[in-house]
C-alpha positions in Angstrom: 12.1 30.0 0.7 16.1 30.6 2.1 17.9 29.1 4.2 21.0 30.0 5.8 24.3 27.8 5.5 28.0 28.1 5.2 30.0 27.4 2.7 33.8 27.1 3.4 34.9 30.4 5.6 31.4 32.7 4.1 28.3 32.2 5.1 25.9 32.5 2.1 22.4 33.1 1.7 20.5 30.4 -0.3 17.2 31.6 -2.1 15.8 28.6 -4.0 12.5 30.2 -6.7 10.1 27.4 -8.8 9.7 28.3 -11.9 9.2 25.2 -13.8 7.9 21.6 -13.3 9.3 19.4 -16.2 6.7 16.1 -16.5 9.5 12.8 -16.6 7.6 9.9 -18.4 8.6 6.4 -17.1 7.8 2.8 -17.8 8.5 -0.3 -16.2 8.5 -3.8 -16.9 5.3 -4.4 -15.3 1.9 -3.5 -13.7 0.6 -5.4 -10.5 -1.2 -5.3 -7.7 -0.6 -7.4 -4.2 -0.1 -7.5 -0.2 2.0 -5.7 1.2 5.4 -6.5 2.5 5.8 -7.1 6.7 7.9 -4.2 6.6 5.5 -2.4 4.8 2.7 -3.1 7.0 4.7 -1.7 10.3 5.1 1.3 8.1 1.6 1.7 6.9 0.3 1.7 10.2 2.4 4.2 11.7 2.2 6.3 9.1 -1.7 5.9 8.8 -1.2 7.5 12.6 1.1 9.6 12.0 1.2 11.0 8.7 3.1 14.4 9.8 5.8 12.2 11.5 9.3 13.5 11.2 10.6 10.3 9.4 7.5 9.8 7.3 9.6 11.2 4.7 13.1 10.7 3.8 14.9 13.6 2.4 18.2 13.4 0.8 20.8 14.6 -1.6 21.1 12.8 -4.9 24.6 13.4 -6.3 25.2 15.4 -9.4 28.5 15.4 -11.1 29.7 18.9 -11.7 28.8 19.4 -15.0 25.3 17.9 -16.0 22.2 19.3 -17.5 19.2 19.1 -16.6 18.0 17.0 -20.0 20.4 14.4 -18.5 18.7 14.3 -15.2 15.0 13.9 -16.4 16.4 11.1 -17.7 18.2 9.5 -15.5 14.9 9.6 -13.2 12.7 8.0 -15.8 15.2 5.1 -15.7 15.4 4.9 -11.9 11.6 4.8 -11.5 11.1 2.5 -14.5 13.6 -0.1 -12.8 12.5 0.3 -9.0 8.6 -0.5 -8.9 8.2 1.0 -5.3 9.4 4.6 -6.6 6.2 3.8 -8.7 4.0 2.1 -6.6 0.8 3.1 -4.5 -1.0 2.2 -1.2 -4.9 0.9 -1.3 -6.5 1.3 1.8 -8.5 -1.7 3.0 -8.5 -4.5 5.8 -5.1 -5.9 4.6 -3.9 -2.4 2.4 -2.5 -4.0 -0.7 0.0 -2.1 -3.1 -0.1 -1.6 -6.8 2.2 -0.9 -8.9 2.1 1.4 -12.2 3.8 0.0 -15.3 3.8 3.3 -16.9 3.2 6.9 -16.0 4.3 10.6 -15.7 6.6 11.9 -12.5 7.1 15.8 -12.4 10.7 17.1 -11.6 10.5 20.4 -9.6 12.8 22.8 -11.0 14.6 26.0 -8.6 16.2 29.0 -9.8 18.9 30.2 -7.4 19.8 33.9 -7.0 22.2 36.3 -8.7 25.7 36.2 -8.4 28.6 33.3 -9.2 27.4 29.7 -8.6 29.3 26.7 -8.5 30.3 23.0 -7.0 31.8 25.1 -4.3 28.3 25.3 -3.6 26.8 22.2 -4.1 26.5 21.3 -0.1 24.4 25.1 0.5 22.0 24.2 -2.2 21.3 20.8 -1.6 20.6 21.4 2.0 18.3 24.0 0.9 16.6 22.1 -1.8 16.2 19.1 1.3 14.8 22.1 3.4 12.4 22.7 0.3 10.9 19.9 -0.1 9.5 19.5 3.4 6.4 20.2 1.5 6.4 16.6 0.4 3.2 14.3 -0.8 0.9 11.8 1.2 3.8 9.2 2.1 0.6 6.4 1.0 -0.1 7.9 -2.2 2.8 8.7 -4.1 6.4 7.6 -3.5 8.9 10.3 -4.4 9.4 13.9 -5.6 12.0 15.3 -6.8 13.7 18.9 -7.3 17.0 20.5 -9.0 18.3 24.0 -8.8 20.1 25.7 -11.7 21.8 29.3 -11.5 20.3 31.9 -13.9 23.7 32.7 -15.4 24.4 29.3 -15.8 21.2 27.8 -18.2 20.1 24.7 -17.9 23.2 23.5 -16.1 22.5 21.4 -12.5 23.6 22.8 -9.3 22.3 20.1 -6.9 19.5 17.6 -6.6 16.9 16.7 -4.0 14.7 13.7 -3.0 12.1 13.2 -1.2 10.9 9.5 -0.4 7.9 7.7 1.2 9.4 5.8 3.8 6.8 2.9 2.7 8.8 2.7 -0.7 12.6 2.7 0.4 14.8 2.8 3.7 17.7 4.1 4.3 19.7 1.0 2.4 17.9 1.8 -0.5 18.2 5.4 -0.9 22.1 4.2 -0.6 21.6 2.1 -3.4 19.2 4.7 -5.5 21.8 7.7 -5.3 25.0 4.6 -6.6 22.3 4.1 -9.2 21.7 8.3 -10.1 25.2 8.6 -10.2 25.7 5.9 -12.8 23.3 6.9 -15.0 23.9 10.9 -14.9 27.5 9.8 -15.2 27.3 7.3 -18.4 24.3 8.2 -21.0 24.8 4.6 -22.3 23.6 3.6 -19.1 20.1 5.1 -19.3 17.8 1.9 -19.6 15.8 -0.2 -17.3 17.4 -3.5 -17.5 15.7 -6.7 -16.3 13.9 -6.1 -13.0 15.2 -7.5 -10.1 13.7 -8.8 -6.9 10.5 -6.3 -6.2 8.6 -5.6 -3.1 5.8 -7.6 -4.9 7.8 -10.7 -5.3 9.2 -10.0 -1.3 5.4 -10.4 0.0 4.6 -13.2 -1.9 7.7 -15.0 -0.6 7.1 -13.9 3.2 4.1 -15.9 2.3 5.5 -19.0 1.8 6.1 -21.6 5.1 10.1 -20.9 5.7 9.3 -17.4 5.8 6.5 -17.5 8.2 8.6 -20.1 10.4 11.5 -17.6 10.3 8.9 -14.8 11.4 7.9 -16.8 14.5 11.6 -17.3 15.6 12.1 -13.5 15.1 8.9 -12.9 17.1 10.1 -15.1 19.7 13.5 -13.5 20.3 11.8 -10.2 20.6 9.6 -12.0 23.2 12.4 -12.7 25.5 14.0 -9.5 25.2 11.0 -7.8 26.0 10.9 -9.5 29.8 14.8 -7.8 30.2 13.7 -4.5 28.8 13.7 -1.3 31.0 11.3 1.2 30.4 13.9 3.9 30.3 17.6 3.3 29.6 19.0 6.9 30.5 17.4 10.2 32.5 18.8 11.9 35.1 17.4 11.4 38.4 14.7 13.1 39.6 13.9 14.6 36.3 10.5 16.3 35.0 9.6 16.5 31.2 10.1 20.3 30.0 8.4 20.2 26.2 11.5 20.9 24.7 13.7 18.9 22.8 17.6 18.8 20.4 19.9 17.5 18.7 23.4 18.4 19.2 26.3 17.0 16.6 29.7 16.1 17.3 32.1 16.7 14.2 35.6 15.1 15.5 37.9 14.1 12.8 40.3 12.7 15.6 37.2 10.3 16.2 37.1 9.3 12.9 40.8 8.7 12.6 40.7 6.4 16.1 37.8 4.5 14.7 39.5 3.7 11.4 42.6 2.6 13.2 40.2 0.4 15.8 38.9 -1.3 12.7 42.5 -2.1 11.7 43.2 -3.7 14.2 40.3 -6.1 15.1 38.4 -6.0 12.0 34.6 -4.8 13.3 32.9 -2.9 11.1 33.4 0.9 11.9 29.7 1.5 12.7 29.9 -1.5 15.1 33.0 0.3 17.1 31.0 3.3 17.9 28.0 1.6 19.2 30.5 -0.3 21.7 32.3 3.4 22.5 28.3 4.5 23.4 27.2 1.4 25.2 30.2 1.8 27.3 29.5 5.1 28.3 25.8 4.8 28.6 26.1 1.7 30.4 28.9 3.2 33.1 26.4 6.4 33.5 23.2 4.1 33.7 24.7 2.4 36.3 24.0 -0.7 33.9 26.3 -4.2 33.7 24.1 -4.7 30.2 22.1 -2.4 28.1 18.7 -4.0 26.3 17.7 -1.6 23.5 15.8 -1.6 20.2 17.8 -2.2 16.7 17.4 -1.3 13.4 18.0 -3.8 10.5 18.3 -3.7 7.0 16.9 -7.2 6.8 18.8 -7.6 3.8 21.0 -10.8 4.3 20.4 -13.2 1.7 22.0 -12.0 -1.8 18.3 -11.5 -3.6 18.1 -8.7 -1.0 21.4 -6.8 -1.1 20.2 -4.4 -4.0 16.4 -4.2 -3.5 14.9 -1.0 -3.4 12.3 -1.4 -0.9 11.2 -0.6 2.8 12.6 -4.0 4.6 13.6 -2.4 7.7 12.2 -3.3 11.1 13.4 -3.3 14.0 14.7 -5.6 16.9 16.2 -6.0 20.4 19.7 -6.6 21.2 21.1 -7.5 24.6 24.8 -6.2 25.3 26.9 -7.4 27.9 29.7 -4.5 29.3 30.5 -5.8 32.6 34.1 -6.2 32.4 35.0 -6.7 28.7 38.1 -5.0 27.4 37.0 -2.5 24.5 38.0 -4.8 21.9 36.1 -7.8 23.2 33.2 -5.4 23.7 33.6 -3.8 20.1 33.4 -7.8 18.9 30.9 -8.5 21.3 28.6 -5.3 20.1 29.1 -6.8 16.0 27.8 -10.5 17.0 25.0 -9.6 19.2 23.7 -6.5 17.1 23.6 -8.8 13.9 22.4 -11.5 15.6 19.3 -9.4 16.7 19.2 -7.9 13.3 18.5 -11.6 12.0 15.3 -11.5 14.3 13.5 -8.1 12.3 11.1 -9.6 10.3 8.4 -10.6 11.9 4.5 -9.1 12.0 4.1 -5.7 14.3 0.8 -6.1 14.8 1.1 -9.7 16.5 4.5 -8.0 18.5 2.2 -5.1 19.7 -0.6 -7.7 20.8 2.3 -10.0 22.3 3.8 -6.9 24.0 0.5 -5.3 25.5 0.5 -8.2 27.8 3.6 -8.4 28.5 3.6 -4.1 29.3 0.7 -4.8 31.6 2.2 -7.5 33.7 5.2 -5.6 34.1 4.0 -2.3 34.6 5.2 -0.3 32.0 5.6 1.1 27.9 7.5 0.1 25.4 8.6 2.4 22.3 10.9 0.9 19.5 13.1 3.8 18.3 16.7 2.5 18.2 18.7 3.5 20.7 21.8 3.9 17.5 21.2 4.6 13.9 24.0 4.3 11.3 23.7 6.0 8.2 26.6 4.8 7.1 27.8 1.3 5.2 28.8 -1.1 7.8 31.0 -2.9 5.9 35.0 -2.6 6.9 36.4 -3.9 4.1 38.9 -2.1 2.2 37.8 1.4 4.6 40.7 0.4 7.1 43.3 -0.7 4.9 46.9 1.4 4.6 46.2 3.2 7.6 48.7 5.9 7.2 48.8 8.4 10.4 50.3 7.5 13.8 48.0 8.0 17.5 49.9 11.6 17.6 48.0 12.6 15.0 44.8 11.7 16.0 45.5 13.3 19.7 46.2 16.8 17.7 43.2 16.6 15.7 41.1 16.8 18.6 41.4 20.1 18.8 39.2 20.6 15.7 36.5 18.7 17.3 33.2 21.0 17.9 29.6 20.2 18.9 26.5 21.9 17.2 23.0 21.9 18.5 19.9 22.2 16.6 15.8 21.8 18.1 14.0 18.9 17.7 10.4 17.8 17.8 10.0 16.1 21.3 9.6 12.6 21.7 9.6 10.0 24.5 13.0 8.7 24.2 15.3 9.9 26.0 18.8 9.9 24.4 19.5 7.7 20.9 22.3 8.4 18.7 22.4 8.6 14.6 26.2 8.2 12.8 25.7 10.3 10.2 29.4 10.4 8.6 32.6 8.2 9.3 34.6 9.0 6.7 37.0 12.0 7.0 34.9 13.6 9.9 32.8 11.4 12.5 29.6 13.0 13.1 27.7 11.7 15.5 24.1 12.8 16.8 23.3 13.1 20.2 19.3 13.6 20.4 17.5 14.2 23.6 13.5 13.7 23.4 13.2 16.3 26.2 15.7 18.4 27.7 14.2 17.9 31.3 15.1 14.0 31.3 18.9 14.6 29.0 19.6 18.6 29.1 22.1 19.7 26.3 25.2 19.9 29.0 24.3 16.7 29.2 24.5 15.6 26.0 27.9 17.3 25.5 29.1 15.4 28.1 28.3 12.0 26.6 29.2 13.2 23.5 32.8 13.9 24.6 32.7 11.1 26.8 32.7 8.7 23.2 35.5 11.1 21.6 37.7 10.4 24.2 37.0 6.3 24.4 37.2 6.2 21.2 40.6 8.1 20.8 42.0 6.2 23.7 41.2 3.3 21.8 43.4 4.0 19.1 46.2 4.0 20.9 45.7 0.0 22.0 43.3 -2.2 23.3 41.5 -0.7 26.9 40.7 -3.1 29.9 37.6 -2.8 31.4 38.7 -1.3 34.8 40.4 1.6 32.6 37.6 2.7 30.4 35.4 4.2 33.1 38.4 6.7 33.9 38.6 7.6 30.7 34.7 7.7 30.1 34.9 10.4 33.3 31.5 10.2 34.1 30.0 9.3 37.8 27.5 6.9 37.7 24.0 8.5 38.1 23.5 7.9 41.9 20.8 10.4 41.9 18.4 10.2 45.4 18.5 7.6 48.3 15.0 6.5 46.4 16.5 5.4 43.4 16.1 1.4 43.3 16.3 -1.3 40.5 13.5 -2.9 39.8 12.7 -6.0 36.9 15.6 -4.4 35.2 14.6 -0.9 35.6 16.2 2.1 37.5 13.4 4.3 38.9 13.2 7.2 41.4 10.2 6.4 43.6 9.0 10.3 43.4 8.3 9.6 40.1 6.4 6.7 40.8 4.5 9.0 43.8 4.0 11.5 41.1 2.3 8.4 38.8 0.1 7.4 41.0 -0.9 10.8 42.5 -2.4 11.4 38.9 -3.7 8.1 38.2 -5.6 7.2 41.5 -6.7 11.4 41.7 -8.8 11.9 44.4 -7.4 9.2 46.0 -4.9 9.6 49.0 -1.7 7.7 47.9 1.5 7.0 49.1 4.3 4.9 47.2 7.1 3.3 49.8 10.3 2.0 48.2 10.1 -1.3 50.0 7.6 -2.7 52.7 8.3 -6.3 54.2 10.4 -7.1 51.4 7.8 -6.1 48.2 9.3 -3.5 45.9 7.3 -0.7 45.2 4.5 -0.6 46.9 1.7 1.5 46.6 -0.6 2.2 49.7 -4.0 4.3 48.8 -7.6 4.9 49.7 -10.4 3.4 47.6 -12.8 5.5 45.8 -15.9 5.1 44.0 -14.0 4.2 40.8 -11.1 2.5 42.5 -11.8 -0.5 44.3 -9.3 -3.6 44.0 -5.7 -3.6 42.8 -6.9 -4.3 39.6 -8.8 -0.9 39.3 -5.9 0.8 40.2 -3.0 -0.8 38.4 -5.4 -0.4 35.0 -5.2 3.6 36.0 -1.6 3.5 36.5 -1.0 1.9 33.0 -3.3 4.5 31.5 -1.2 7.3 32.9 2.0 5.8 31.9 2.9 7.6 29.1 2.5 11.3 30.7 5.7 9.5 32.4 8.3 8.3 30.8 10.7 7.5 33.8 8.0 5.6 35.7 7.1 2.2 36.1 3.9 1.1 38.1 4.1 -0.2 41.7 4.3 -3.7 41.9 1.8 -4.5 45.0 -1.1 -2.4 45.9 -2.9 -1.8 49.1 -6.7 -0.2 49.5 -7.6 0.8 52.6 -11.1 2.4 53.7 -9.2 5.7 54.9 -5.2 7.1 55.0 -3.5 7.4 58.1 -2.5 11.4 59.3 0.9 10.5 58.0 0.5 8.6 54.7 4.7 8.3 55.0 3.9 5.9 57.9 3.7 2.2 56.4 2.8 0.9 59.5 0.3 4.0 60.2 -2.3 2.4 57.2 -5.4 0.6 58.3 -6.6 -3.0 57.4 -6.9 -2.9 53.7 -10.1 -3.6 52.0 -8.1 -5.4 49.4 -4.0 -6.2 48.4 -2.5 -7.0 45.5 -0.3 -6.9 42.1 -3.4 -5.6 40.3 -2.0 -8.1 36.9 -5.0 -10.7 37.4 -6.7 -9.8 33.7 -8.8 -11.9 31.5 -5.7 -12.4 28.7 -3.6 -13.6 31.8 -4.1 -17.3 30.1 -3.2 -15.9 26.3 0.1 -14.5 28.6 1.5 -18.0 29.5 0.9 -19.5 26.2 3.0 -16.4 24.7 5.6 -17.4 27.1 5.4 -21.0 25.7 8.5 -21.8 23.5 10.6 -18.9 24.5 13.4 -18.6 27.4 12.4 -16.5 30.1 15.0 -15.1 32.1 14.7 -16.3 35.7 13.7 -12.7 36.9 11.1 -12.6 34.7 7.7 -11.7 36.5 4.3 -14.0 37.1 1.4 -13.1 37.2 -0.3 -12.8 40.6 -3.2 -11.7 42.2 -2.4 -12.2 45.6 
């Protein structure tokens, strides 16, 4: 298989031939066989779905020094598996799915012979891109949990060029692959290195203590701050109006050095982690095209805050929901702001997802509307500041003249429901920040360029000082997303009423139907005729929520009215008949399990009750 990269000024082809796979024998300190972790459990069932899922499998570069054999690498791996247990561990199906872990066993190293000609660490970034590319062939992510390939040059014997990894996503995140490639390096690096060592804290050990009361009471709190959130959460935090789905969907990069620079010097001066400054820099500009005074979006933690945690190699990340407040906050407030209320969400991720999706079902039908988790941000990058910011050298001039390097790439994408989310890919030296639209017909790439450039420039103006809140949307230079007269806010989410016309249209089909933006002061209201299938506003608010997802702008109307026939102009509210029957369609049988999920938690005064009037 080649791929095609560049390297320095040249572009060079990489061609990447197996001819070997060398079997790695490893042993651990133990065999064993137990639940699985909560994290694990969210992963297991997604993946169970969705085995073909573009983050199924992690793929990454493990780091080779520049001259190392491939001896020292096979290794170097029998270590690293004999001291992790997940990178040795196995899923059992069943009703829980239990893991097990091997104490002993044989991994194979995939070896790759590069083409003629001169190889070198010049070319180290080419091949391991390649190599990633290469193993997109990867195994069952609930069989086996990692496979692994190096390439070596012909002219060059057994000497490594680069390494590759690929990962089940049930036996590490992205904290741990951090921690695994520290761990590579160390051993390829020192030979004296090269033994297990006393095991540390394992996934095994991490279900049995999730098991234990102050872990379970901790799970409920964590499930009860993602309760509240879920009342405040819009369905869609960013589409332009009046936008259709196209099928197609990309990624486009921004590479800004100047970005970098500003962020380092931002983190100088208030001490937020760097990670934490570029979320705030997005928020604002989401937030001032949104139209939004507060953005409520998922998370993604590490769930590694206690010290038994920091170097465990397992899957512990899960997701949360953060709440962050722009209206009016300087960027430096708002930077601060972003830190506390982002980790304080993170400290509400581990919880069960099976008991979240149950608790959010209901809460999806009395609001009318879908819930996916992806995080709006993702940072690839440590998120500590300490010791990154220190002797910051270069003065705001600089950073101003670097901006000229600054370039934006874009690659395709499998399409997704989301929108827009970020990923912070690099910080250091270069910022390169992800800008990933789900489908081009709700974000199109201009766009995304637009957003992208829109962070640059908030973030290089906040190098130069702190920046009120009345200045930042100047600088942002992006109008607010007015879109059509129709466009109304509604329980916390902006929606165009044609797409809540084209909704209904296809749910209540062969219904006549019209939705009106307003009528005597009820939001959203959807006036139709009944049909043999469609009688009450039950009936019809259970088809709305079934065709939600062909919509991902939409929300459902909040009142509905049946009538026996439609008047010659449906537009006319006052032209509909008597209706057979009127209503919020909620009134369901889990209506009682609803209000004792609300017991305990703080519902915002906006949030919705049910109602079957």
């Amino acid at each position: 298989m080649a791929t095609v990269t560049e390297t320095g000024q040249r572009r060079r082809r990489v061609r990447l031939t197996p001819v070997s796979s060398i079997p790695v024998a490893f042993t651990g300190e133990r065999a064993g066989d137990g639940p699985l972790t909560l994290s694990q459990l969210n992963h297991y069932a997604w993946v169970s779905e969705a085995p073909d899922d573009l983050y199924a499998i992690l793929r990454v570069e493990l780091p080779v020094p520049t001259v190392v054999l491939v001896d020292d690498v096979t290794e170097a791996i029998g270590v690293l598996i004999g001291r992790h247990e997940s990178l040795r561990t196995s899923y059992v199906p069943g009703e829980p799915p239990r893991q097990r872990v091997a104490a002993a066993g044989v991994q194979l190293l995939e070896v790759c012979s590069l083409g003629e000609g001169q190889w070198g660490p010049q070319d180290r970034s080419a091949v391991a891109e390649a190599l990633v590319r290469w193993l997109s062939e990867s195994p069952d992510p609930l069989r086996w949990p990692v496979r692994i390939a190096v390439a070596i040059a012909p002219e060059m014997g057994d000497r490594v060029i680069a390494c590759a990894a690929a990962f089940s996503h049930l036996a590490v995140d992205q904290h741990s692959i951090e921690i695994l490639k520290r761990d590579f390096a160390g051993l390829l690096g020192d030979p004296a290195r090269r033994q297990a060592g006393r095991p540390g804290h394992q996934p095994l050990d991490q279900a049995r203590l999730e098991a234990t009361p102050t872990e379970r009471r901790r799970a409920e709190a964590a499930l009860d701050h993602v309760r509240e959130q879920l009342w405040r959460r819009p369905r869609c935090l960013y589409a332009l109006p009046g936008a259709r789905t196209t099928g197609e969907s990309l990624v486009v990069e921004l590479s800004s050095v100047a970005a970098a620079m500003a962020v380092r010097r931002v983190a100088a001066r208030i001490r937020v982690s760097r990670p934490s400054i570029v979320l705030a820099a997005i928020c604002a500009v989401v937030a001032c095209r949104a139209g939004c005074r507060e953005l409520v979006f998922p998370v993604s933690s590490s769930n590694r805050f206690e010290r038994h945690l920091v170097n465990y190699v397992g899957c512990l990340a899960q997701g949360s929901i953060a709440t962050v407040d722009i209206g009016g906050k300087n960027f430096d407030e708002l930077a601060g702001h972003t830190w506390t209320t982002v980790m304080e969400a993170s400290r509400h991720a581990r919880y069960d997802t099976a008991r979240r999706d149950a608790m959010a079902e209901l809460i999806e039908h009395e609001r009318g509307l879908r819930f996916n988790y992806a995080p709006l941000f993702n940072s690839l990058v440590p998120e500590s500041w300490s010791g990154l910011t220190a002797g910051v050298r270069f003065e705001t001039e600089e950073i101003d003249v670097a901006l000229v390097r600054s370039e934006l790439r874009w690659r395709p994408m499998p399409v997704n429901e989301i929108p827009i989310r970020f990923t912070l890919n690099q910080i250091d030296g270069c910022l390169r920040l992800d800008g990933w639209s789900g489908d081009t017909g709700l974000v199109p790439r201009a766009e995304l360029d637009s957003v992208l450039l829109a962070i640059e420039r908030l973030l290089v103006a906040a190098a130069h000082g702190d920046l009120t809140g009345s200045r930042m949307p100047g600088i942002i230079g992006l109008e607010p997303l007015t879109g059509t007269p129709d466009r109304i806010l509604v329980d916390h989410c902006w929606v165009d009423v044609g797409a809540v016309q084209h909704l209904v249209d296809e749910a209540v089909a062969p219904a006549v139907a019209h939705v009106f933006a307003a009528v005597d002061g009820r939001p959203l209201v959807a006036c139709l005729t009944a049909t043999d299938d469609i009688q009450t506003p039950e009936q019809a608010h259970a088809r709305c929520m079934a065709a939600l997802a062909h919509h991902p702008t939409a929300i459902t109307p909040r009142h509905y009215v049946i009538c026996r026939t439609a008047p010659a102009d449906p537009a006319d509210p006052a032209a509909w008949p008597a209706p057979l029957a009127a209503g919020t369609g909620r009134a369901r049988n889990h209506t009682a399990h609803l209000s004792m999920e609300r017991k305990g938690s703080n519902l915002p005064p906006s949030a919705p009750r049910s109602s079957a009037d």
